[in-house]
C-alpha positions as CSV (number, residue, x, y, z in Angstrom):
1,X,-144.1,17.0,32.1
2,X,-141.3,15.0,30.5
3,X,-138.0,15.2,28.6
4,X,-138.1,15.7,24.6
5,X,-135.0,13.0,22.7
6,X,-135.3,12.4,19.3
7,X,-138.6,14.6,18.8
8,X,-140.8,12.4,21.3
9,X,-141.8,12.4,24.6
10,X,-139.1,10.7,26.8
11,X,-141.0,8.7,30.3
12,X,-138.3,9.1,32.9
13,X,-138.4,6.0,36.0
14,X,-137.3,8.8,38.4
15,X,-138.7,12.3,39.6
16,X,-137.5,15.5,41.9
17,X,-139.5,18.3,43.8
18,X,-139.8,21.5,41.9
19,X,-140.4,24.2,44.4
20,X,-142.9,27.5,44.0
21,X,-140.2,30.1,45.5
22,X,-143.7,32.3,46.6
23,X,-144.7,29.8,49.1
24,X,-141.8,27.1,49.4
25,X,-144.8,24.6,48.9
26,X,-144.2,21.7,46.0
27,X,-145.2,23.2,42.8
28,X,-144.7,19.7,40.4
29,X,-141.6,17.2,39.7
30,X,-139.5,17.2,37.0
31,X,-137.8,14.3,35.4
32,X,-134.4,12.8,36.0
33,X,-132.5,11.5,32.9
34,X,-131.5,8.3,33.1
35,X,-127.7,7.4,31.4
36,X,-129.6,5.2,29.0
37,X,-131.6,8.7,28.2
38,X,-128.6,10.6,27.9
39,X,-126.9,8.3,25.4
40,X,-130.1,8.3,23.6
41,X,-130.0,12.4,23.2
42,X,-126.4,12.2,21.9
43,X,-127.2,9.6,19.3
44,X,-129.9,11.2,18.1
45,X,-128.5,14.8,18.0
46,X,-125.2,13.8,16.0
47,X,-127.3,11.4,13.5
48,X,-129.9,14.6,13.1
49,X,-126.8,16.8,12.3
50,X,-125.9,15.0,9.1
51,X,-128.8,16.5,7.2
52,X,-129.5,19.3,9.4
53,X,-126.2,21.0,9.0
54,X,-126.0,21.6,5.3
55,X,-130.2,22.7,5.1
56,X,-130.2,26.4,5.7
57,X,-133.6,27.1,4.8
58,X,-135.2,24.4,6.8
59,X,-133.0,25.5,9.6
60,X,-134.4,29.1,9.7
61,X,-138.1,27.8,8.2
62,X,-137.6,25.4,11.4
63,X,-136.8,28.8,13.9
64,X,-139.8,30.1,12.5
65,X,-142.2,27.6,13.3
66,X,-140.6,26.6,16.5
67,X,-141.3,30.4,17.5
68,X,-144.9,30.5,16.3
69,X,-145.9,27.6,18.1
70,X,-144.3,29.0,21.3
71,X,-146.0,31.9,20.7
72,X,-149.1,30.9,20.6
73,X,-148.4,29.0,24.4
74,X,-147.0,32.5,25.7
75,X,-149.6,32.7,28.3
76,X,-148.9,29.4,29.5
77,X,-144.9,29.8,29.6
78,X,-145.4,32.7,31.3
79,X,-147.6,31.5,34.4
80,X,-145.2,28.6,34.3
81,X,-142.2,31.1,34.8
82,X,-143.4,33.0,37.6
83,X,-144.4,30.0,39.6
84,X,-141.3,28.1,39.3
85,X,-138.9,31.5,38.9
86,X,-140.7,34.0,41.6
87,X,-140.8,37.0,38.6
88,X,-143.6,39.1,38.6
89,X,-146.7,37.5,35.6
90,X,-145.6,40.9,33.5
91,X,-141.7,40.2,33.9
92,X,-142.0,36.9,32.7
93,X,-144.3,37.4,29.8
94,X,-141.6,40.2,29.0
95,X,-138.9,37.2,29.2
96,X,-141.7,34.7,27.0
97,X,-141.8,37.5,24.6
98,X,-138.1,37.9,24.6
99,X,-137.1,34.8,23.7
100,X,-139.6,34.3,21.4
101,X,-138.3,37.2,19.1
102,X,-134.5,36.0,20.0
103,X,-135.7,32.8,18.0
104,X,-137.5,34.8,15.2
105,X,-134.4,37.2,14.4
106,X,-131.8,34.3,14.3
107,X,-134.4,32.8,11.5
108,X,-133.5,36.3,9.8
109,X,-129.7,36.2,10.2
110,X,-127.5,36.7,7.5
111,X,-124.6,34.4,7.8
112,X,-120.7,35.5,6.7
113,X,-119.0,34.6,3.7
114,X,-116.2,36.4,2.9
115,X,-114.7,36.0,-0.6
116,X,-110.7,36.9,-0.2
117,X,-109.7,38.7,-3.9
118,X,-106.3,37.5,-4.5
119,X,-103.9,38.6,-7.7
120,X,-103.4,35.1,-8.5
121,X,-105.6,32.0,-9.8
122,X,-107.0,31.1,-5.9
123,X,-109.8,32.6,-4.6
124,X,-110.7,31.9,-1.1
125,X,-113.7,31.9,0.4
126,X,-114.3,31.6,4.3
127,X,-117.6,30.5,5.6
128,X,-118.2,29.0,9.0
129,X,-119.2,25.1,9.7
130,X,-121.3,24.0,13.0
131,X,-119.2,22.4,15.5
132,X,-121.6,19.5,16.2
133,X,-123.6,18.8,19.0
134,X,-123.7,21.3,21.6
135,X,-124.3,21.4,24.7
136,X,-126.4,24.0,26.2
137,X,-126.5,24.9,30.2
138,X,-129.4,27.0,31.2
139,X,-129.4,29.1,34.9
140,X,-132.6,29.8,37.0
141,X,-132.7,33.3,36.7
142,X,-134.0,33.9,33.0
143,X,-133.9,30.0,32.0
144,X,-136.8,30.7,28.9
145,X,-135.1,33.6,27.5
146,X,-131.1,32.5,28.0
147,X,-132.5,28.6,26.7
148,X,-133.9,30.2,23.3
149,X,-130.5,32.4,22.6
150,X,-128.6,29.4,22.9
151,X,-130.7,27.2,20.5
152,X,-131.3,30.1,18.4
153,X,-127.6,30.2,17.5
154,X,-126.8,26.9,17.8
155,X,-129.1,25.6,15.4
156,X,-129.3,28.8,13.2
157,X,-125.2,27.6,12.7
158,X,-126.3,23.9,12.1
159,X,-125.2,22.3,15.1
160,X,-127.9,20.0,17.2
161,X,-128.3,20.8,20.9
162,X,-128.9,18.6,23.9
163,X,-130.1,21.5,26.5
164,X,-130.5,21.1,30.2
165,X,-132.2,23.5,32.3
166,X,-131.4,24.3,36.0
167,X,-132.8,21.6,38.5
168,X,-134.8,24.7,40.0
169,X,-136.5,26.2,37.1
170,X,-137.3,23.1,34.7
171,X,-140.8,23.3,33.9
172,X,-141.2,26.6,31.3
173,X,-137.7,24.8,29.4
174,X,-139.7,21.6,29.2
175,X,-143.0,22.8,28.2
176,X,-140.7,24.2,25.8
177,X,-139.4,21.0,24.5
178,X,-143.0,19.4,24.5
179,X,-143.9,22.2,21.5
180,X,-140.1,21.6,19.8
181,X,-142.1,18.2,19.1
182,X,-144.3,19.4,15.9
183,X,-142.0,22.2,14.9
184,X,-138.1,21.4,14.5
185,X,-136.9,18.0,12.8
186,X,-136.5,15.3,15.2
187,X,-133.0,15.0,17.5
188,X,-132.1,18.7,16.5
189,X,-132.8,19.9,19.7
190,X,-133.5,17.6,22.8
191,X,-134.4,18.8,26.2
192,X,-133.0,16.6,29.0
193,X,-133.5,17.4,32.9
194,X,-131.7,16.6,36.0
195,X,-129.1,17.5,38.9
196,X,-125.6,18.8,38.6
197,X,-124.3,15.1,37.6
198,X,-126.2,15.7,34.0
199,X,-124.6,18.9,33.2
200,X,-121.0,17.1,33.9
201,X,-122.0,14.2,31.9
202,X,-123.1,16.6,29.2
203,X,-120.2,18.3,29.4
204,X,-117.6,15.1,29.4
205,X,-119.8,13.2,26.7
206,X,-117.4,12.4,23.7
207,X,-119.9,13.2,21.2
208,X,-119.8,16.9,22.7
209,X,-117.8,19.3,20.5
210,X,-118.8,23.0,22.3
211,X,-120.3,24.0,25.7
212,X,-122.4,26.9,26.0
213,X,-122.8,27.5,29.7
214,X,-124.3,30.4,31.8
215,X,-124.0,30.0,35.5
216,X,-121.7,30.7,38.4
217,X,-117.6,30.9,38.4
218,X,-117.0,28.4,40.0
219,X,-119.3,25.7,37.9
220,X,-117.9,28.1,35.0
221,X,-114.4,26.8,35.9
222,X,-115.5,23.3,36.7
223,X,-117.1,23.1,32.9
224,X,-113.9,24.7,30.8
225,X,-111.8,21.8,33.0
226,X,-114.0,19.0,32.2
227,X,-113.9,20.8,28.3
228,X,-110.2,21.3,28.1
229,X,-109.4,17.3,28.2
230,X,-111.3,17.2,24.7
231,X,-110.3,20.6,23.3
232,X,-114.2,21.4,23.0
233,X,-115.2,24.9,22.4
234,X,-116.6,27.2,25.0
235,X,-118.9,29.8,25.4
236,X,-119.2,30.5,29.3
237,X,-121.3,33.6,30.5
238,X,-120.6,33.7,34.5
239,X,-121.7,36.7,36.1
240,X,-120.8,39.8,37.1
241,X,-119.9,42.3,40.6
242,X,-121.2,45.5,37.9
243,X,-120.2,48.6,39.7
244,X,-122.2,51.8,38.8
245,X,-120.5,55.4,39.2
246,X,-122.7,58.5,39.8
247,X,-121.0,61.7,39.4
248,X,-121.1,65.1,41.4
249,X,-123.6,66.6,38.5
250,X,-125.7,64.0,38.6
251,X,-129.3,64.7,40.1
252,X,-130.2,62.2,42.7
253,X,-133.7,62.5,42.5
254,X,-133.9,61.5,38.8
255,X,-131.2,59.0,39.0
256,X,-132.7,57.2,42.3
257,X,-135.7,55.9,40.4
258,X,-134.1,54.3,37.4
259,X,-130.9,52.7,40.0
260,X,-133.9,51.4,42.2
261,X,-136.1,49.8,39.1
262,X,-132.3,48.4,37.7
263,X,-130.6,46.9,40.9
264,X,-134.1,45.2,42.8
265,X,-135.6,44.0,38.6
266,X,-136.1,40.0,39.5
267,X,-135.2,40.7,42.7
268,X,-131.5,41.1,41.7
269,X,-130.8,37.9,40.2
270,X,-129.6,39.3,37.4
271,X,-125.8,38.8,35.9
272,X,-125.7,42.6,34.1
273,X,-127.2,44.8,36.8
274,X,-126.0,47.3,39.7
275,X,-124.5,45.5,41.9
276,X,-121.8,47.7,43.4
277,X,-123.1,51.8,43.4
278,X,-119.9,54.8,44.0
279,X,-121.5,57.9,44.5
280,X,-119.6,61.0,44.8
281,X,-119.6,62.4,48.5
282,X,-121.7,66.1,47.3
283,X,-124.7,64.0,46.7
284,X,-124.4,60.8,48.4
285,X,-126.6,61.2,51.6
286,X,-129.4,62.2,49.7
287,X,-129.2,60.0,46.8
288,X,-129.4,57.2,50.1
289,X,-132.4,58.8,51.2
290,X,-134.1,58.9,47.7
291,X,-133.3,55.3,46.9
292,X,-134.4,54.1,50.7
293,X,-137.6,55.7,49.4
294,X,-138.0,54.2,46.3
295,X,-137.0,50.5,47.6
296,X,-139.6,51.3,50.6
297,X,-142.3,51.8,47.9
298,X,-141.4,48.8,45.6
299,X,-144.3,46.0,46.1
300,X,-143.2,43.0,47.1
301,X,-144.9,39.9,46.9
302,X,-145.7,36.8,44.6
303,X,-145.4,37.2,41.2
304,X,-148.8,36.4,40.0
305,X,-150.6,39.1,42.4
306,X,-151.6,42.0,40.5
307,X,-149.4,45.2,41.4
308,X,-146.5,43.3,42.5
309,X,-143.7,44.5,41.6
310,X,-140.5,42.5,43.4
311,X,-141.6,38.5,44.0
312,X,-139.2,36.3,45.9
313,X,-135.6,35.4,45.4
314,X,-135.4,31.7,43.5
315,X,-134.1,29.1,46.2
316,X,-133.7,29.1,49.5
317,X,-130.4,28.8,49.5
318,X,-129.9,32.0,47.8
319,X,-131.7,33.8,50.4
320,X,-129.6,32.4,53.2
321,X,-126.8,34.0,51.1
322,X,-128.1,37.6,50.5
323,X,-129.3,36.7,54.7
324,X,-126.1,36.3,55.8
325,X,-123.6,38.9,53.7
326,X,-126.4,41.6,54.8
327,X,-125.6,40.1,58.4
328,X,-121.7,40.5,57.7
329,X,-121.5,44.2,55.8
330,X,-123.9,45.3,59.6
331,X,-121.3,43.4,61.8
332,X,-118.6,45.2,60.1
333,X,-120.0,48.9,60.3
334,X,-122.5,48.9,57.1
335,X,-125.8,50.7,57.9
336,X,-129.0,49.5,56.7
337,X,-130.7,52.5,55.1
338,X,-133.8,50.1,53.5
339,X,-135.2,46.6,53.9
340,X,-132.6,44.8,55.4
341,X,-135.0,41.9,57.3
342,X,-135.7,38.5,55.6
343,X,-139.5,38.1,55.6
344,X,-141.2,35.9,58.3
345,X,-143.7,33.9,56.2
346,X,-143.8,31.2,53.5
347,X,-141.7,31.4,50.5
348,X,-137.8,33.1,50.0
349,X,-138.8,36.8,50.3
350,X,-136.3,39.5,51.2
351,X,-136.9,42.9,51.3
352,X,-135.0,45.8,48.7
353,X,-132.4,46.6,50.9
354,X,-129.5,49.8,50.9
355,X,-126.8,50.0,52.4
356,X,-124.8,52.7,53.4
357,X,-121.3,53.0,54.8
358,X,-120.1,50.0,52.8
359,X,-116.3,49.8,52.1
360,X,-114.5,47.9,49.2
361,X,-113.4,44.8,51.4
362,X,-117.1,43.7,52.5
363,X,-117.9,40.5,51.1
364,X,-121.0,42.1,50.3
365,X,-119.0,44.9,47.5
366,X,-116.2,42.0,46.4
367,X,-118.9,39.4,45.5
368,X,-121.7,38.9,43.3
369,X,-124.5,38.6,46.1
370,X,-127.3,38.5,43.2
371,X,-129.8,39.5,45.1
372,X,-132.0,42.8,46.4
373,X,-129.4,44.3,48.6
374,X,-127.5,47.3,47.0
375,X,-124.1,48.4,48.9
376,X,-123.6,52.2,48.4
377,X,-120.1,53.6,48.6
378,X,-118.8,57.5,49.1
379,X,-116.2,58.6,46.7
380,X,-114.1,61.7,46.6
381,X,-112.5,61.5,43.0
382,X,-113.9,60.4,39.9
383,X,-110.6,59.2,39.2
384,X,-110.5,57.0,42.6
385,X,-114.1,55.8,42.0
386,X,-113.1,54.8,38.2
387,X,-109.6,52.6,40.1
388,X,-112.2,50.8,42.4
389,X,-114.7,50.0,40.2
390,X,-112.7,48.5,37.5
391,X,-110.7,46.4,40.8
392,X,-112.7,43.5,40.8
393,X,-112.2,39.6,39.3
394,X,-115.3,40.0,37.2
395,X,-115.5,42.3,33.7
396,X,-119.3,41.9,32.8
397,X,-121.1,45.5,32.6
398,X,-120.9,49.4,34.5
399,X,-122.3,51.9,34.1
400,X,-122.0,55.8,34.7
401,X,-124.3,58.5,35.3
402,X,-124.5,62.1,35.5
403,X,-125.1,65.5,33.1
404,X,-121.8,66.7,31.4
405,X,-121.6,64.5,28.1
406,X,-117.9,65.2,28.0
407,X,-117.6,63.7,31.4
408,X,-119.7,60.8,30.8
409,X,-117.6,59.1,27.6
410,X,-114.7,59.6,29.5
411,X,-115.6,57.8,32.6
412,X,-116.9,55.5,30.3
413,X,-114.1,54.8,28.1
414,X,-112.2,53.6,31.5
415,X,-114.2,51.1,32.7
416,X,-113.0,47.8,32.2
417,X,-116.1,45.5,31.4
418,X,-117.1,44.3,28.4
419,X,-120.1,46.6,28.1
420,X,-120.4,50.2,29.5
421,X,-123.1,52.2,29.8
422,X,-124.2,55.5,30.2
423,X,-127.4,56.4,31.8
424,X,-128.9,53.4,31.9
425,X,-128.0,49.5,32.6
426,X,-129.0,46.3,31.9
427,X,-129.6,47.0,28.4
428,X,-129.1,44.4,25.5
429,X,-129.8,45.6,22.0
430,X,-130.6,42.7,19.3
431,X,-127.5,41.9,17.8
432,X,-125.1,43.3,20.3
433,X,-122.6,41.0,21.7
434,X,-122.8,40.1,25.2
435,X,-119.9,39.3,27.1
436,X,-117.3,40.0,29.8
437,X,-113.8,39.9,31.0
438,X,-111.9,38.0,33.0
439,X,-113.8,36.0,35.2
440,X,-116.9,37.2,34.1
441,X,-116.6,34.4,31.2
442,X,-115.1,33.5,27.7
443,X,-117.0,34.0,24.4
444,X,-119.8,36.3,23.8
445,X,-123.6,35.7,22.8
446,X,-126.0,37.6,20.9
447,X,-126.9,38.1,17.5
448,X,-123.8,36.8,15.1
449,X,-121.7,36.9,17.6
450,X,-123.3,33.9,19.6
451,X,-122.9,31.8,16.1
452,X,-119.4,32.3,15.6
453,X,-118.9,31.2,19.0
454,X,-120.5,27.7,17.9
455,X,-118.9,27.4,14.7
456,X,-115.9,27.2,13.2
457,X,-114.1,29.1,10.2
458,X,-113.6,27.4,7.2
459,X,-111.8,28.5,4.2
460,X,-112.9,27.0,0.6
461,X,-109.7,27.8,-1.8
462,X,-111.0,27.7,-5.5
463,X,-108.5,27.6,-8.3
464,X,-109.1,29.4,-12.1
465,X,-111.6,32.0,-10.9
C-alpha cells in the first residue's frame, strides 16, 4: 500500500500501525509522507492545474472513468472499509456504492453561467474559476464516501487536490489512489498519508488556495486559523449535538424502530444523526421501553460476520470517551435503560445504550459523544422542547416526529440547524446542500453547492453585444 503524487506510486522510508477496530490486532501499515513527498504533491498538483482547469470534458470524461474503475474494485474497498472502519460488510458496500455514484453525478453536473442582460453595450457574464489546489481532509467515520465528494467537486470545478485521509482509516483512501493511477491525468489528484503534522502542513502550504475539512471543532478551528494567515478558502464540516423532538401524537412503537436503526447506524459515529432525543412526558416511559428493546435486539459484533448489525466503535480512544460520559450522565442521576457496559473482549465494542433521566447540563446531552449511547429527555411543552433543542453551539441537523402535519412544519420551521427533518434523519438527497450553523462549520457540500464552495465567481464583461 503506498501514496499516489504525480499519478505514480510514491515508496515512503517510514510506516505506522493501522489497527482492525474488531480485534484491536494490527491489520497493515500505512505510509508516512515525507516533506520531500509533500513538496512533490504540491508541485505536481499546481503544474497539472494549468491544463486541467480550462478541459471540462476531460475533467468529467476523467470522473467517469475514475468511477468505473472503482467500481469494478467495490468488493475490495468494501472489505477494506470494514476492517479498518468497524462498519458492518453491507454498510460499507452501501458507503463504496455511495461514493461511487457521488463521483458519477458530479461527471453530469451542469455548471452556472449566468448572462446579466443589461440596456447598454456590456454584457456580463459570470462563470466560476477553480481556486487551485485544494486541500482535502478526510475523517474516519465514512473516509471512502466523504473522500470522493470532496474530489468530486473539487476536480469537477478544475482545481487539483492533494487528499489526506485520517491516520486511522487509510487503507480504502489509498487503494483508492492506487486505481486514480490509470484513470485521472497525472498530479490532479494525489493521495498522501500521515499523522496530524500533514494535515497542518497541508493546510499552511503556500501553494494551498482552499481547505476542505471534515472533522472535529476543535481541529475545525485549528485549520480556519492556520487558513486565515493566507486568506484561503474554507469549506469546514465539524459535527453536530442533532437533537430529535417527538411529539405527544407520535406513536412510540412505530417511531422506536426507525430512532434505534438512526442513532446506533455505524455505531453512532455519525456527524447528522440523533444524538440528543426530547420526548414529550405522555409517551416517554414507554417509548424508553420500546427503544431499550430495539437496542437489546441490535447484533453486535464485527463487521464482516454475517447478521451483524452494529460492529465496534473506530479507536480506542473513542471508546474511552462514550466509557466515560456514560460513567458521568450515571454519577449524576442518568439511568441506564440499555447497554450501558463496555465489552470485555478484543476490539472497541460498546453496547447500544439508553439513557433515561438525562438533563440538559450532562456532558453527555451538551456534547457530541459520537457514539452508541442515546440520552433521552422528558419535556412538557413543545414550545420548551423546541428552546432546548435549538440551545446548543452546534447547527448541523434535527429532526421532529409525530402525526399532525400542521404540527410537524411548524416545529420544524423553528429549529435552528441547517437541515430539518421530519420523520426521518440522516438523510442526504443528491444535490442537496449539506451544511450547518455555527459551530457545526462554514460552507456547505453536495451537489453544486460543494463546487461553489471551491471556486470562485468570475464576471466576463463583453462590450457591442
Amino acid at each position: 500500500m503506498q501514496q499516489t503524487i504525480d499519478g505514480r506510486a510514491a515508496p515512503s522510508e517510514h510506516c505506522y500501525p493501522v489497527f482492525n477496530p474488531a480485534t484491536g490486532a494490527q491489520l497493515t501499515t500505512a505510509p508516512i509522507c515525507s516533506d520531500h513527498q509533500l513538496a512533490e504533491a504540491m508541485r505536481t498538483a499546481a503544474q497539472a492545474g494549468v491544463a486541467w482547469s480550462g478541459n471540462e470534458p476531460l475533467r468529467r470524461s476523467a470522473l467517469r472513468t475514475f468511477a468505473d474503475a472503482l467500481a469494478g474494485d467495490a468488493g475490495l474497498l468494501a472489505e477494506a472499509l470494514t476492517s479498518e472502519q468497524g462498519k458492518p460488510l453491507g454498510e460499507a458496500r452501501q458507503e463504496i456504492t455511495a461514493g461511487i455514484e457521488i463521483l458519477r453525478a458530479y461527471a453530469e453536473l451542469s455548471l452556472p453561467l449566468d448572462v446579466l442582460a443589461a440596456d447598454g453595450p456590456i454584457t456580463s457574464q459570470v462563470g466560476r474559476q477553480p481556486c487551485g489546489v485544494v486541500a482535502a481532509i478526510i475523517p474516519w467515520n465514512f473516509p471512502f464516501s466523504i473522500a470522493m465528494s470532496k474530489l468530486g467537486a473539487a476536480l469537477l470545478g478544475g482545481n487539483t487536490v492533494v487528499l489526506k485521509p485520517s491516520p486511522f482509516t487509510p487503507v480504502t483512501t489509498l487503494l483508492a489512489g492506487a486505481l486514480s493511477r490509470e484513470t485521472l491525468p497525472a498530479g490532479v489528484a494525489n493521495f498522501l498519508s500521515g499523522g496530524d503534522d500533514l494535515g497542518s502542513a497541508l493546510v499552511r502550504h503556500p501553494t494551498t488556495r482552499a481547505v476542505t475539512f471534515t472533522g472535529s471543532v476543535a481541529s475545525g478551528k485549528a485549520v480556519a486559523r492556520a487558513a486565515a494567515s493566507d486568506l484561503k478558502r474554507l469549506v469546514l464540516e465539524l459535527g453536530g449535538n442533532d437533537a430529535a423532538i417527538v411529539l405527544p401524537d407520535a406513536d412510540p412503537a412505530a417511531v422506536a424502530a426507525d430512532l434505534c436503526a438512526i442513532a446506533f447506524r455505524n455505531c453512532g459515529q455519525i456527524c447528522a444523526t440523533v444524538k440528543r432525543l426530547y420526548v414529550h412526558a405522555s409517551i416517554h416511559d414507554q417509548l424508553v421501553g420500546e427503544l431499550s428493546w430495539q437496542a437489546n435486539c441490535l447484533k453486535v459484533g464485527n463487521g464482516m460476520t454475517d447478521g451483524v448489525q452494529m460492529g465496534p466503535l473506530q479507536n480506542q480512544a473513542q471508546l474511552q470517551r462514550i466509557t466515560t460520559l456514560v460513567a458521568e450522565a450515571v454519577d449524576e442521576g442518568a439511568v441506564i435503560a440499555a447497554g450501558g457496559r463496555a465489552h470485555d473482549g478484543p476490539g472497541y465494542f460498546y453496547p447500544p445504550t439508553v439513557l433515561t433521566r438525562a438533563t440538559d447540563g450532562m456532558r453527555i446531552v451538551a456534547e457530541e459523544q459520537f457514539g452508541p449511547a442515546l440520552p433521552v429527555l422528558r419535556y412538557e411543552d413543545v414550545d420548551e422542547a423546541v428552546t432546548r433543542a435549538n440551545n446548543s453551539t452546534f447547527g448541523l441537523t434535527s429532526s421532529v416526529w409525530g402525526t399532525d402535519p400542521h404540527t410537524l412544519r411548524d416545529v420544524a420551521e423553528r429549529l435552528d440547524t441547517g437541515v430539518v427533518n421530519i420523520n426521518t434523519h440522516d438523510v442526504q438527497i443528491p444535490g442537496a446542500p449539506f451544511s450547518g450553523r455555527r459551530w457545526s462549520g462554514l460552507g456547505a457540500e453536495g451537489g453544486i453547492h460543494g463546487v461553489l464552495g471551491l471556486t470562485d465567481a468570475r464576471v466576463l464583461n463583453i462590450a457591442g453585444q
